[in-house]
BASEKOL-256398 format. One record per residue: residue number from 1; x, z, y of N, C-alpha, C in turn; residue in one letter. Coordinates in Angstrom, 3 decimals. Atoms other than C-alpha are relative to their C-alpha. Layout:
# residues N
@num NUM&n.u X&n.w Z&n.v Y&ca.u X&ca.w Z&ca.v Y&c.u X&c.w Z&c.v Y&residuo a
...
//
This chain:
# residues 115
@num 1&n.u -1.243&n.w -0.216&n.v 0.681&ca.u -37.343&ca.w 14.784&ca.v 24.618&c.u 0.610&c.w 1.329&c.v 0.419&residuo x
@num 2&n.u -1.049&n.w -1.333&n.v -0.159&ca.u -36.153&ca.w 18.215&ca.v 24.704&c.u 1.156&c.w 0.307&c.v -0.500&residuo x
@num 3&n.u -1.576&n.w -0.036&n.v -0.311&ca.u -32.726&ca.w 19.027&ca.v 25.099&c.u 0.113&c.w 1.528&c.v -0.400&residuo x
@num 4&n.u -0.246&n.w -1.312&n.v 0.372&ca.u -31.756&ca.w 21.903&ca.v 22.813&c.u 1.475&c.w -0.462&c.v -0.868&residuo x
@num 5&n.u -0.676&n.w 0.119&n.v 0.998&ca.u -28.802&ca.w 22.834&ca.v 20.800&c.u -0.492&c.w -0.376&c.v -1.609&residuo x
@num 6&n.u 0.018&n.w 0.527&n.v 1.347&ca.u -30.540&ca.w 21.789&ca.v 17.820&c.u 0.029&c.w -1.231&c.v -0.331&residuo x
@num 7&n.u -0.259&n.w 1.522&n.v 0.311&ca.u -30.650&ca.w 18.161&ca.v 18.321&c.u 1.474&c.w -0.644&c.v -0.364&residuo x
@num 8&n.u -1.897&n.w 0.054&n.v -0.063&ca.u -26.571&ca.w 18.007&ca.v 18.886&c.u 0.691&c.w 0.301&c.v -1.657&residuo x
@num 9&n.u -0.518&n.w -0.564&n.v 1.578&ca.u -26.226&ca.w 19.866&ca.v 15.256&c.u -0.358&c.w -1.139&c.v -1.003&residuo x
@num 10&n.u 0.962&n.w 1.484&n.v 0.627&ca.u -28.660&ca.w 17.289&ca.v 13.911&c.u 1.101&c.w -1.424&c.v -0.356&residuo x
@num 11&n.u -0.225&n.w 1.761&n.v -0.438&ca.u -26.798&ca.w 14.245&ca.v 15.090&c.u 1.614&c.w 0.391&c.v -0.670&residuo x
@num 12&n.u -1.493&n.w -0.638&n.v 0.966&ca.u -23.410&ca.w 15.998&ca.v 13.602&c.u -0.042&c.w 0.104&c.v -1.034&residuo x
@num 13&n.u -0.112&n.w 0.079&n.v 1.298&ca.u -24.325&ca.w 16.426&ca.v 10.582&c.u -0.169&c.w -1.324&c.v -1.019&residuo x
@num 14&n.u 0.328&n.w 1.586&n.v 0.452&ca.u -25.351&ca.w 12.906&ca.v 10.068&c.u 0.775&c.w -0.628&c.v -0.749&residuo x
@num 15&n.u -0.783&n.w 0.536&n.v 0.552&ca.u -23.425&ca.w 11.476&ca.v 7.361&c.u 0.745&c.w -1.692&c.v 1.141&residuo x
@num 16&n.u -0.869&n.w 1.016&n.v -0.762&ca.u -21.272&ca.w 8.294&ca.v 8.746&c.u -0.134&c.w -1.170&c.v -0.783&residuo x
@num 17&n.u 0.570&n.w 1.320&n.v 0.823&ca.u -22.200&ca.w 4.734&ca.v 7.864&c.u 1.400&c.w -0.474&c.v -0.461&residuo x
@num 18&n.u -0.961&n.w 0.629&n.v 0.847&ca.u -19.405&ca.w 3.237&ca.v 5.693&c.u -0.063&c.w -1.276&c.v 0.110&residuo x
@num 19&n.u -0.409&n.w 1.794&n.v -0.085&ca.u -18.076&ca.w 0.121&ca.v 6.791&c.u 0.520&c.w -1.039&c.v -1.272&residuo x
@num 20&n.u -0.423&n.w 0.936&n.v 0.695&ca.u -16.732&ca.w -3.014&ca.v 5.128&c.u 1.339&c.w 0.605&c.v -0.438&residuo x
@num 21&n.u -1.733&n.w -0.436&n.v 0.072&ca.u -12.928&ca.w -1.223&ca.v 5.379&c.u -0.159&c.w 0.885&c.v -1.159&residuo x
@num 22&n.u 0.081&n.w -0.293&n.v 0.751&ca.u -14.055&ca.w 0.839&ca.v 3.411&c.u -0.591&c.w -0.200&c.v -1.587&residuo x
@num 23&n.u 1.161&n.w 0.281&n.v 1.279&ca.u -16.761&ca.w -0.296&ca.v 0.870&c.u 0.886&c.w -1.489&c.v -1.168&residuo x
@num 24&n.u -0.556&n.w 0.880&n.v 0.570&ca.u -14.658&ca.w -3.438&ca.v -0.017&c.u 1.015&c.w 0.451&c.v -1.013&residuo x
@num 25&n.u -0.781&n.w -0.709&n.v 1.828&ca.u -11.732&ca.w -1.288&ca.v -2.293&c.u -0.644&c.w 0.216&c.v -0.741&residuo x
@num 26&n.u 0.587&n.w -0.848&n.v 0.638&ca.u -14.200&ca.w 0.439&ca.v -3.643&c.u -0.819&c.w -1.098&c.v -0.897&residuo x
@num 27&n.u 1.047&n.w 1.220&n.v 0.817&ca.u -16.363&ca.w -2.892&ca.v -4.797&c.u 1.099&c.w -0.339&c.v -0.537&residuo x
@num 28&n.u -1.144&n.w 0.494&n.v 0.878&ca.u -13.036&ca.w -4.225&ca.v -5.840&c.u 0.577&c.w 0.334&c.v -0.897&residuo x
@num 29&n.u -0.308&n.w -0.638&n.v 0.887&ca.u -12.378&ca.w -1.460&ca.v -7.850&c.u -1.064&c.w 0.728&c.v -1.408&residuo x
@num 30&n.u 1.540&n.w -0.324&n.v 0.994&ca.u -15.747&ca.w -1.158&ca.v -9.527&c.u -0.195&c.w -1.313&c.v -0.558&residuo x
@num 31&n.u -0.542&n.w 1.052&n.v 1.145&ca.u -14.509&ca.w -4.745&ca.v -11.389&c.u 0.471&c.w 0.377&c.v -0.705&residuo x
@num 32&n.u -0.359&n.w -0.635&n.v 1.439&ca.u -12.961&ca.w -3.025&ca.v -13.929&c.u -0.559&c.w 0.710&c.v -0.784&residuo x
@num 33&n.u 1.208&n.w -0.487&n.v 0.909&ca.u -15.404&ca.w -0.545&ca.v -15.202&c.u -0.739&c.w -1.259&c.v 0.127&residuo x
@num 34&n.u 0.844&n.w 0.846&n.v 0.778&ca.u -17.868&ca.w -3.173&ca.v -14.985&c.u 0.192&c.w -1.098&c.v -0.436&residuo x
@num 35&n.u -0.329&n.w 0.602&n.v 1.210&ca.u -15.620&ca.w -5.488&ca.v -17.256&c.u 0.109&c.w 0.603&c.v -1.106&residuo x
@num 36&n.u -0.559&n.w -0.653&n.v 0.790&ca.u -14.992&ca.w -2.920&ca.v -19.467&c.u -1.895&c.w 0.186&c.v -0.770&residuo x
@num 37&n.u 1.319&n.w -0.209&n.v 0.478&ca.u -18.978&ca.w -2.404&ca.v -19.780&c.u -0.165&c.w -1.186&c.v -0.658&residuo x
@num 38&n.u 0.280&n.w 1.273&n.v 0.738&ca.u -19.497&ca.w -6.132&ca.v -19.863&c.u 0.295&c.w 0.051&c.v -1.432&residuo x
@num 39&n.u -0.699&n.w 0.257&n.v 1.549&ca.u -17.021&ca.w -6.243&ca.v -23.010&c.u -0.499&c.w 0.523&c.v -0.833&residuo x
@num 40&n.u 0.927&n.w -0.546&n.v 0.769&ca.u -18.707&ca.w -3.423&ca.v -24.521&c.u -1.393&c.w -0.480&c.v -0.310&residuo x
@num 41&n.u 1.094&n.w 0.471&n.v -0.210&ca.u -21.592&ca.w -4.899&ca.v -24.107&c.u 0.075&c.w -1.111&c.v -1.037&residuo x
@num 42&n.u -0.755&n.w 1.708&n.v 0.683&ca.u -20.201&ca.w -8.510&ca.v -25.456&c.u 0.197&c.w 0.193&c.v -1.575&residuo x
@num 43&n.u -0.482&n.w -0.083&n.v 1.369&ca.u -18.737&ca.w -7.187&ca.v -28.417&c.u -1.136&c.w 0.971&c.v -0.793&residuo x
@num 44&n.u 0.886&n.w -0.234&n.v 1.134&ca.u -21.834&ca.w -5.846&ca.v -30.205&c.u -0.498&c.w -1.307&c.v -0.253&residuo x
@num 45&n.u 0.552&n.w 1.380&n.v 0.903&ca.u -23.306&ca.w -9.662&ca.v -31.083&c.u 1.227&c.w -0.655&c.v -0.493&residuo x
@num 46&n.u -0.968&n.w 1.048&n.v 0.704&ca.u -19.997&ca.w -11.238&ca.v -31.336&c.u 1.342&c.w 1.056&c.v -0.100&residuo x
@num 47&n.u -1.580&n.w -0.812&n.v 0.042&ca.u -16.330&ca.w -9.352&ca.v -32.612&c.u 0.666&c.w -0.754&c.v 1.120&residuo x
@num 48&n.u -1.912&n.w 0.816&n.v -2.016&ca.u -14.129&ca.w -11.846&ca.v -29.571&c.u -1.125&c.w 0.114&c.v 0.792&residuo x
@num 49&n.u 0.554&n.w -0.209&n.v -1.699&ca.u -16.736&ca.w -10.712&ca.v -27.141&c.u 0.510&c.w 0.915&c.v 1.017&residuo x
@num 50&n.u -0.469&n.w -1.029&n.v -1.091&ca.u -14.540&ca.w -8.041&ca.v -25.734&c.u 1.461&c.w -1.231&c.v 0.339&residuo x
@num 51&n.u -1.022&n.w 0.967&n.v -0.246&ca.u -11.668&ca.w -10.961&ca.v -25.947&c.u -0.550&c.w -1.041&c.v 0.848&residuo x
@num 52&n.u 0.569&n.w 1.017&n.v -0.739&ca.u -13.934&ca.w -13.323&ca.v -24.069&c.u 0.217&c.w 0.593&c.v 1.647&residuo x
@num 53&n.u 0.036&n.w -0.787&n.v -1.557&ca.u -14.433&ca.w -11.057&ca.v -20.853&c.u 1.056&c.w 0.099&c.v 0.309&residuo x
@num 54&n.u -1.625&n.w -0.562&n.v -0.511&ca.u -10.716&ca.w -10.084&ca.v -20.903&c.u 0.588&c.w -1.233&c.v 0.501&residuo x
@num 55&n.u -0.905&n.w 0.862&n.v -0.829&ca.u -9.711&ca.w -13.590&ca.v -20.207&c.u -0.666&c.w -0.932&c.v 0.402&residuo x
@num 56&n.u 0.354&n.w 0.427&n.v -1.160&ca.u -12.419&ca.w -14.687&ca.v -18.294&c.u -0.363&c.w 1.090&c.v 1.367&residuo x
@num 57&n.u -0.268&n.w -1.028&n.v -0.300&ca.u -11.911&ca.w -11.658&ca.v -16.571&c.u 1.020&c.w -0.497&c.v 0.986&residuo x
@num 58&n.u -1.235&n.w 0.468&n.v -0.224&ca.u -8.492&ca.w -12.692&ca.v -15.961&c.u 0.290&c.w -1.657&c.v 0.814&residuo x
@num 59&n.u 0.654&n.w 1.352&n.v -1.072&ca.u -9.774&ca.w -16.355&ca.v -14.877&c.u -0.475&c.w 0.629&c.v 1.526&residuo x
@num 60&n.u 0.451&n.w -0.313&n.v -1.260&ca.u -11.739&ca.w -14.831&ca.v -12.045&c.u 0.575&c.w 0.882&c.v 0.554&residuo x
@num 61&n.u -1.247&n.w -0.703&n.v -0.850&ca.u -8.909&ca.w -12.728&ca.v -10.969&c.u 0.917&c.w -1.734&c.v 0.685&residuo x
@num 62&n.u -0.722&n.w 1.166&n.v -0.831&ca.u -7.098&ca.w -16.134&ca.v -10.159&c.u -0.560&c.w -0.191&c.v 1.127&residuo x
@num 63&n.u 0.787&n.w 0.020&n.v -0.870&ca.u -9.911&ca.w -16.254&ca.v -7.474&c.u -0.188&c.w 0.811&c.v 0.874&residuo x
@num 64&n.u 0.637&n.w -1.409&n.v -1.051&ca.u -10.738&ca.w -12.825&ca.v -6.395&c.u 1.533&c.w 0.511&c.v 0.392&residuo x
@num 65&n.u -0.928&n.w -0.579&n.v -0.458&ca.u -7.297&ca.w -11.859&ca.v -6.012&c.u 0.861&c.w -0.326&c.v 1.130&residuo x
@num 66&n.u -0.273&n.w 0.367&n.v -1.863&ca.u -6.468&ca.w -14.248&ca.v -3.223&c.u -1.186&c.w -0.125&c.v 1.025&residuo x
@num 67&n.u 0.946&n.w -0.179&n.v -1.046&ca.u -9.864&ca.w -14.218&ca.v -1.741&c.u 0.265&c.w 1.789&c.v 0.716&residuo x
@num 68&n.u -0.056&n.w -1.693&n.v -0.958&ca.u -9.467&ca.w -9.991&ca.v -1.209&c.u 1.207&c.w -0.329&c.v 0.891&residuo x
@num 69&n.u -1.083&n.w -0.301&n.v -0.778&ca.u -6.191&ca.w -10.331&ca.v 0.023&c.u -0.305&c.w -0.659&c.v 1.402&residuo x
@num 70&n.u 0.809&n.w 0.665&n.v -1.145&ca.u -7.376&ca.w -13.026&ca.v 2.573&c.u -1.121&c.w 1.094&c.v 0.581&residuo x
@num 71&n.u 0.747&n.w -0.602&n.v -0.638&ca.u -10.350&ca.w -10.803&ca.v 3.388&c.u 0.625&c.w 1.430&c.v 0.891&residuo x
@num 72&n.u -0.181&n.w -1.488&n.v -0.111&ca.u -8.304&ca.w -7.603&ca.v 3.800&c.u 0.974&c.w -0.185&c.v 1.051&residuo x
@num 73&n.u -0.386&n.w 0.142&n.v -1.319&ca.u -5.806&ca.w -9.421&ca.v 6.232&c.u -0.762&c.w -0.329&c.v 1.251&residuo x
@num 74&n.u 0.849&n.w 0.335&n.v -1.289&ca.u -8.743&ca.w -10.481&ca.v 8.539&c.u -0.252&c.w 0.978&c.v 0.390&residuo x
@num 75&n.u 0.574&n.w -1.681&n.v -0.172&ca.u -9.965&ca.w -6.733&ca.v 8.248&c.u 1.261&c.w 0.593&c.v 0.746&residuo x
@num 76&n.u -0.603&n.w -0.487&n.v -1.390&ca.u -6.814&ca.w -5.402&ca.v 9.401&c.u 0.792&c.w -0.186&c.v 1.334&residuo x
@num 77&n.u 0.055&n.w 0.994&n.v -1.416&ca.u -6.087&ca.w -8.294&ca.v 12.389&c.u -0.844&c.w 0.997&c.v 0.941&residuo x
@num 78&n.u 1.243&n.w -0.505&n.v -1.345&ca.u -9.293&ca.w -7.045&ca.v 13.659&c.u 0.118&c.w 1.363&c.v 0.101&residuo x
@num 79&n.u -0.188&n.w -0.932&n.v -0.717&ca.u -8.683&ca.w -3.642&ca.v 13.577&c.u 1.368&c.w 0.394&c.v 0.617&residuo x
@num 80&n.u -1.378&n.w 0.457&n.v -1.271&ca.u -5.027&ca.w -3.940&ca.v 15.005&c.u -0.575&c.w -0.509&c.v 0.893&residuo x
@num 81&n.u 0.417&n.w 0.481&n.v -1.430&ca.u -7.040&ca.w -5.597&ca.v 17.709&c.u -0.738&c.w 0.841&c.v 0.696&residuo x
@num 82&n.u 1.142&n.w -1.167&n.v -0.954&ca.u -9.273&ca.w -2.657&ca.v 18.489&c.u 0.795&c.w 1.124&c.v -0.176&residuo x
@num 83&n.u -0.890&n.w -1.179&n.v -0.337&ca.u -6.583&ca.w -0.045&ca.v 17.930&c.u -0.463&c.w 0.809&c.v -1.044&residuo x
@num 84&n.u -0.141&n.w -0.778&n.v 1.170&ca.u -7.748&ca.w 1.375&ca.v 15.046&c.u -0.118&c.w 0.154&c.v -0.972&residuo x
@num 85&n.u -0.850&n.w 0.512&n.v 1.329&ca.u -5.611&ca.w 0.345&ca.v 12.039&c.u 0.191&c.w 1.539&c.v -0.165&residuo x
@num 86&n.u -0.626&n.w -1.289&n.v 0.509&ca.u -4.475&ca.w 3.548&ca.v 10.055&c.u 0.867&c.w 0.059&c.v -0.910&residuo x
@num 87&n.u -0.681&n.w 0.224&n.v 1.060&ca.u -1.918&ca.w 3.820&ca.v 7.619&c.u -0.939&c.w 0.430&c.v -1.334&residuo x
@num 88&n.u 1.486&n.w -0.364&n.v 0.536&ca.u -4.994&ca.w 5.588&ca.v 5.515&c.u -0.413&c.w -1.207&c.v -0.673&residuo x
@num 89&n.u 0.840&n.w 0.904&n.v 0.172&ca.u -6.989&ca.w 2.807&ca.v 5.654&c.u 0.513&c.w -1.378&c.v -0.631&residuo x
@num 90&n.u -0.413&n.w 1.520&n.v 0.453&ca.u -4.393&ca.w -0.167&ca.v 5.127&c.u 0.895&c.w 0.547&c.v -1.777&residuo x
@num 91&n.u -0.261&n.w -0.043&n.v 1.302&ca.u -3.271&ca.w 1.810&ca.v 1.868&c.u -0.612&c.w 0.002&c.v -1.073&residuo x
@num 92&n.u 1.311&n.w 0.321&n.v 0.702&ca.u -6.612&ca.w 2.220&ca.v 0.711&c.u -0.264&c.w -1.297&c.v -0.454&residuo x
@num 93&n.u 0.091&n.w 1.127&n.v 0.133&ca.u -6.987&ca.w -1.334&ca.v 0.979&c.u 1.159&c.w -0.789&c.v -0.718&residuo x
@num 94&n.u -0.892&n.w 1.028&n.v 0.975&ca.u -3.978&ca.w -2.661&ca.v -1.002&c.u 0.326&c.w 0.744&c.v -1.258&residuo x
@num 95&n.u 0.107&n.w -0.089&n.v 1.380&ca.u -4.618&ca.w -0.337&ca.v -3.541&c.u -0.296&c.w -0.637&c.v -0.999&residuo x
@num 96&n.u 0.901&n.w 1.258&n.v 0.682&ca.u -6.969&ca.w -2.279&ca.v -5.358&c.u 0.803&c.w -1.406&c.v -0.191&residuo x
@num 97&n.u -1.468&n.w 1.517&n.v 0.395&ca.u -4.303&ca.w -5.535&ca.v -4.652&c.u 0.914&c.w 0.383&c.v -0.822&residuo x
@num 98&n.u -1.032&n.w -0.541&n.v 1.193&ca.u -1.995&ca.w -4.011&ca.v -6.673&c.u -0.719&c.w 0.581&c.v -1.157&residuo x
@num 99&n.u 0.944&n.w -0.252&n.v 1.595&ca.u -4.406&ca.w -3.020&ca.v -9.627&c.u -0.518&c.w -1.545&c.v 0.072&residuo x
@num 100&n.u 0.850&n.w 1.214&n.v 0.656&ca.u -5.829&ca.w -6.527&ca.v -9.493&c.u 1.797&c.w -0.942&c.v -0.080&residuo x
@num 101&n.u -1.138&n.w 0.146&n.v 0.232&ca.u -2.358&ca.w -7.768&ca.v -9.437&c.u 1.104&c.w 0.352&c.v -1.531&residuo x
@num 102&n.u -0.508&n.w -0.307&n.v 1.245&ca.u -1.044&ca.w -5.816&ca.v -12.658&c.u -0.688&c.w -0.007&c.v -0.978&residuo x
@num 103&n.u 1.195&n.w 0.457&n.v 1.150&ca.u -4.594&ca.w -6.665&ca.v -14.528&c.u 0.339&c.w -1.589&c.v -0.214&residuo x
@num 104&n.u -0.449&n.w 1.587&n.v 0.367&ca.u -3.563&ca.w -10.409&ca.v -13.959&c.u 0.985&c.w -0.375&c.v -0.759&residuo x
@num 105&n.u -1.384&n.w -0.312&n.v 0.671&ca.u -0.222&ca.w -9.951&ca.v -15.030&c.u -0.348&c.w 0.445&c.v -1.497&residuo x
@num 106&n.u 0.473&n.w -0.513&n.v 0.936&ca.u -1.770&ca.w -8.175&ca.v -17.790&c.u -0.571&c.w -1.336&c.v -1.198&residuo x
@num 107&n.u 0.645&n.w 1.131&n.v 0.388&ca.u -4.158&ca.w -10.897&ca.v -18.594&c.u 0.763&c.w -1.237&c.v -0.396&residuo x
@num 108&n.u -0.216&n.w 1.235&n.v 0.472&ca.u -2.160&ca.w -13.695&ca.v -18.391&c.u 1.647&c.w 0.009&c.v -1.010&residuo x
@num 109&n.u -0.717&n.w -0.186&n.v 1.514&ca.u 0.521&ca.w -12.515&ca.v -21.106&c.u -0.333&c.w 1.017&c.v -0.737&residuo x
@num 110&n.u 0.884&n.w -0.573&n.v 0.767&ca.u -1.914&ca.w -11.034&ca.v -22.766&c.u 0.399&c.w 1.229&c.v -0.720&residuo x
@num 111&n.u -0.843&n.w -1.224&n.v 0.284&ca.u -0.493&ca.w -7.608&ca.v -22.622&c.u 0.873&c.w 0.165&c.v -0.048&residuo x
@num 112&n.u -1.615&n.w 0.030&n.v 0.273&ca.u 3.102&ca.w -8.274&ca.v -22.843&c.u 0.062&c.w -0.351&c.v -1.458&residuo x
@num 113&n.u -0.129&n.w 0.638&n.v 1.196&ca.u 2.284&ca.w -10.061&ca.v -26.046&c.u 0.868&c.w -0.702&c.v -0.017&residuo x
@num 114&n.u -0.465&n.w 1.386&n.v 0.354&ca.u 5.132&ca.w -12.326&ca.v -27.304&c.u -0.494&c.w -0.939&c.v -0.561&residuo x
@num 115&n.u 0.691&n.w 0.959&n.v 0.568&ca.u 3.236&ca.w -14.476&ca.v -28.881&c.u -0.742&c.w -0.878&c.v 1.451&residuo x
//
C-alpha cells in the first residue's frame, strides 16, 4: 500500500452514499410524476382512466401520508440523537408532507369542486 498524495485525492472525490434522509423526499416526490404517467398511460384504453388514478391516487395518500410522516419522525429522533439534525435536512423532509398534504386536499374535493 503506498502512501502517496494520490490516494487522499482519490478517496475525496468519491461521490457520498445517499442515505435514507435523503432518498426518502425524493421517492416521495417521484409519486406524482409517476401518477401523472400512470394516468397518461390509463387514459389511452379507457377516457376515466386518468379519473381512476386521481382518486385512487388520492386513496393511497390516506396511507402514505401518515406512514411518511411516521417514518420521517423516527428519522429525525435518531438523528437528534446523534447530533446531526439540520434545519436543511428536516425541511427537505416535510417538503414532500406538505405536497402530499395539498394533493389530498386536492383529491378529496376534487379540486375545489362544489359539486
Amino acid at each position: 500500500m503506498p502512501c502517496n498524495g494520490v490516494e487522499k485525492v482519490e478517496s475525496k472525490t468519491k461521490p457520498e452514499r445517499k442515505d435514507v434522509n435523503v432518498l426518502l423526499p425524493c421517492w416521495a416526490l417521484a409519486y406524482f410524476p409517476l401518477m401523472i404517467l400512470v394516468g397518461a398511460l390509463f387514459s389511452i384504453g379507457d377516457p376515466f382512466g386518468k379519473f381512476y388514478v386521481f382518486v385512487f391516487s388520492g386513496m393511497a395518500l390516506l396511507v402514505l401520508t401518515p406512514a411518511y410522516a411516521v417514518i420521517t419522525t423516527i428519522l429525525t429522533v435518531k438523528r437528534i440523537k446523534n447530533g446531526t439534525n439540520t434545519i436543511k435536512i428536516t425541511l427537505f423532509q416535510l417538503f414532500p408532507l406538505v405536497v402530499y398534504i395539498f394533493w389530498l386536499i386536492s383529491v378529496l374535493t376534487f379540486g375545489g369542486s362544489p359539486v
